[in-house]
C-alpha positions as CSV (number, residue, x, y, z in Angstrom):
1,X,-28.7,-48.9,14.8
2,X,-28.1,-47.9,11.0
3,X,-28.1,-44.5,9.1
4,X,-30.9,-45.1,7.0
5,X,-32.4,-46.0,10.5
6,X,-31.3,-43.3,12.6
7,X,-32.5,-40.9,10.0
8,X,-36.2,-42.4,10.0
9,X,-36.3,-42.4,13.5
10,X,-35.3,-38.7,13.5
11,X,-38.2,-37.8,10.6
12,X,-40.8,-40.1,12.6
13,X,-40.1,-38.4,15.9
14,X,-40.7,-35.2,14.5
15,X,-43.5,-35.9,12.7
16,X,-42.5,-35.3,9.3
17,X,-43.6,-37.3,5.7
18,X,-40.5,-38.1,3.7
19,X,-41.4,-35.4,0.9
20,X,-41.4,-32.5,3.7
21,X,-37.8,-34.2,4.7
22,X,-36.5,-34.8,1.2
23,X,-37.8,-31.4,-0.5
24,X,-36.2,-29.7,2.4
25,X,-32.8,-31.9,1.4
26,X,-33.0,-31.4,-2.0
27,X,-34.1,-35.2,-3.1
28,X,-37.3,-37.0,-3.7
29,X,-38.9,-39.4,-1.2
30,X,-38.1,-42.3,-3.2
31,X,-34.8,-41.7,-2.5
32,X,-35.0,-41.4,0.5
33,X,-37.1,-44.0,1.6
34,X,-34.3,-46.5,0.1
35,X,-31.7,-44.7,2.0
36,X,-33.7,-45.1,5.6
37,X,-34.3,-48.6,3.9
38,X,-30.5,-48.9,3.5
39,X,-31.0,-49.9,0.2
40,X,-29.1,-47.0,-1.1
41,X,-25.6,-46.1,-1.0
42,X,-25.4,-42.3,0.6
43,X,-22.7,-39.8,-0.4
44,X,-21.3,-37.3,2.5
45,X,-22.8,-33.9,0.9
46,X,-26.2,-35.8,0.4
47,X,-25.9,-37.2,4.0
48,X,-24.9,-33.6,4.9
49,X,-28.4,-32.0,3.5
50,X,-30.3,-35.1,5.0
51,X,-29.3,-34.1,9.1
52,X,-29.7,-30.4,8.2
53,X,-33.2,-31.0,6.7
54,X,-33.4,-32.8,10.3
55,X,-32.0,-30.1,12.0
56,X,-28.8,-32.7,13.4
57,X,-25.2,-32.0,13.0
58,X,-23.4,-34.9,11.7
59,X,-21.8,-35.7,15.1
60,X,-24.7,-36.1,16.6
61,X,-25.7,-38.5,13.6
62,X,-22.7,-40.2,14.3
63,X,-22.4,-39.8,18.0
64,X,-25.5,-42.1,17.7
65,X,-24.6,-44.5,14.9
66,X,-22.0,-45.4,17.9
67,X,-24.1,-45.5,20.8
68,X,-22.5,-42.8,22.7
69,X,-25.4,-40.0,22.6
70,X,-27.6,-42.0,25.5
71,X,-30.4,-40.5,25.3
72,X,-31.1,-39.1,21.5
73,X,-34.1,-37.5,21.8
74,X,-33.2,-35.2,24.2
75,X,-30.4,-33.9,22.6
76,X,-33.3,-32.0,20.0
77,X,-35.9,-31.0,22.6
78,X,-37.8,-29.6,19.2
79,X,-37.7,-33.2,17.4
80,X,-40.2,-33.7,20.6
81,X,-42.6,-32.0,18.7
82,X,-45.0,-32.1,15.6
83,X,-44.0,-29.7,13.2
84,X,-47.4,-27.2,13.8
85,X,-45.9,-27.4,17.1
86,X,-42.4,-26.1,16.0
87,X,-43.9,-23.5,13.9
88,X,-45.4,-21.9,16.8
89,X,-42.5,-22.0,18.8
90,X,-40.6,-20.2,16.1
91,X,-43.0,-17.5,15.9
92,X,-43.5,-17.1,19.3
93,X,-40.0,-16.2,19.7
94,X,-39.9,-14.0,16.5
95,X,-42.4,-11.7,19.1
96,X,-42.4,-9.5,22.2
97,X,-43.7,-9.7,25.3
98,X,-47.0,-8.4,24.8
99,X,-47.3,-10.5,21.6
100,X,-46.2,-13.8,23.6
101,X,-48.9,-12.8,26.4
102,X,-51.3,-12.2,23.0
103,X,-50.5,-15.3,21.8
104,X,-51.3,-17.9,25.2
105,X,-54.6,-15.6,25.4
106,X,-55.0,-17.0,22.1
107,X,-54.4,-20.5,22.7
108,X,-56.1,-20.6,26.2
109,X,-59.2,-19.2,24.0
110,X,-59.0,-22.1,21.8
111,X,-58.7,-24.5,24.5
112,X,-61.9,-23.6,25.8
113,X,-63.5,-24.2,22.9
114,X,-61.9,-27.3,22.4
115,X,-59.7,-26.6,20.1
116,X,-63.4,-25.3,18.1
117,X,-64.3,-28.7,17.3
């Protein structure tokens, strides 16, 4: 696989549009749709901002460039999930226990009502 490649595959499997990605990297989405496109050249510090927008160290991006991470999307259990997803698991750990407890009576609330669709 290729940069530009292994970065989409990153934004894609964490649900992301290239404007959350690219604001959070300090670019616009055109650009970076031409570097997952490998139609743009890539300089280190850019390439730097791009895996920290994606929450990846540079090893790993390159660890996987050469094949040796074998199995990718395990190495970010988070990039398993959408981003609303992420959000709450963030805040979920920001409280204590009896806001966590608060929290999946919340959600199991919610579910009940089917999400109150």
């Amino acid at each position: 696989m290729d940069i530009g490649g292994i970065l989409k595959a990153r934004r894609v499997r964490r649900n992301e549009t290239l404007e959350d990605v690219a604001f959070r990297a300090g670019t616009d989405a055109g650009n970076l749709s031409r570097i997952e496109r490998n139609r743009q050249d890539v300089s280190v510090q850019r390439l730097g901002r791009l895996c920290d927008a994606l929450e990846m160290s540079l090893t790993e991006l390159f660890e996987e460039l050469e094949g040796k991470a074998k199995t990718p999307h395990l190495r970010d259990p988070a990039s398993a999930f959408d981003k609303d997803t992420r959000q709450l698991i963030d805040l979920s750990d920001k409280l204590n226990a009896t806001g966590r407890r608060l929290l999946v009576d919340l959600a199991a609330r919610l579910a009940d009502t089917k999400g109150l669709s």
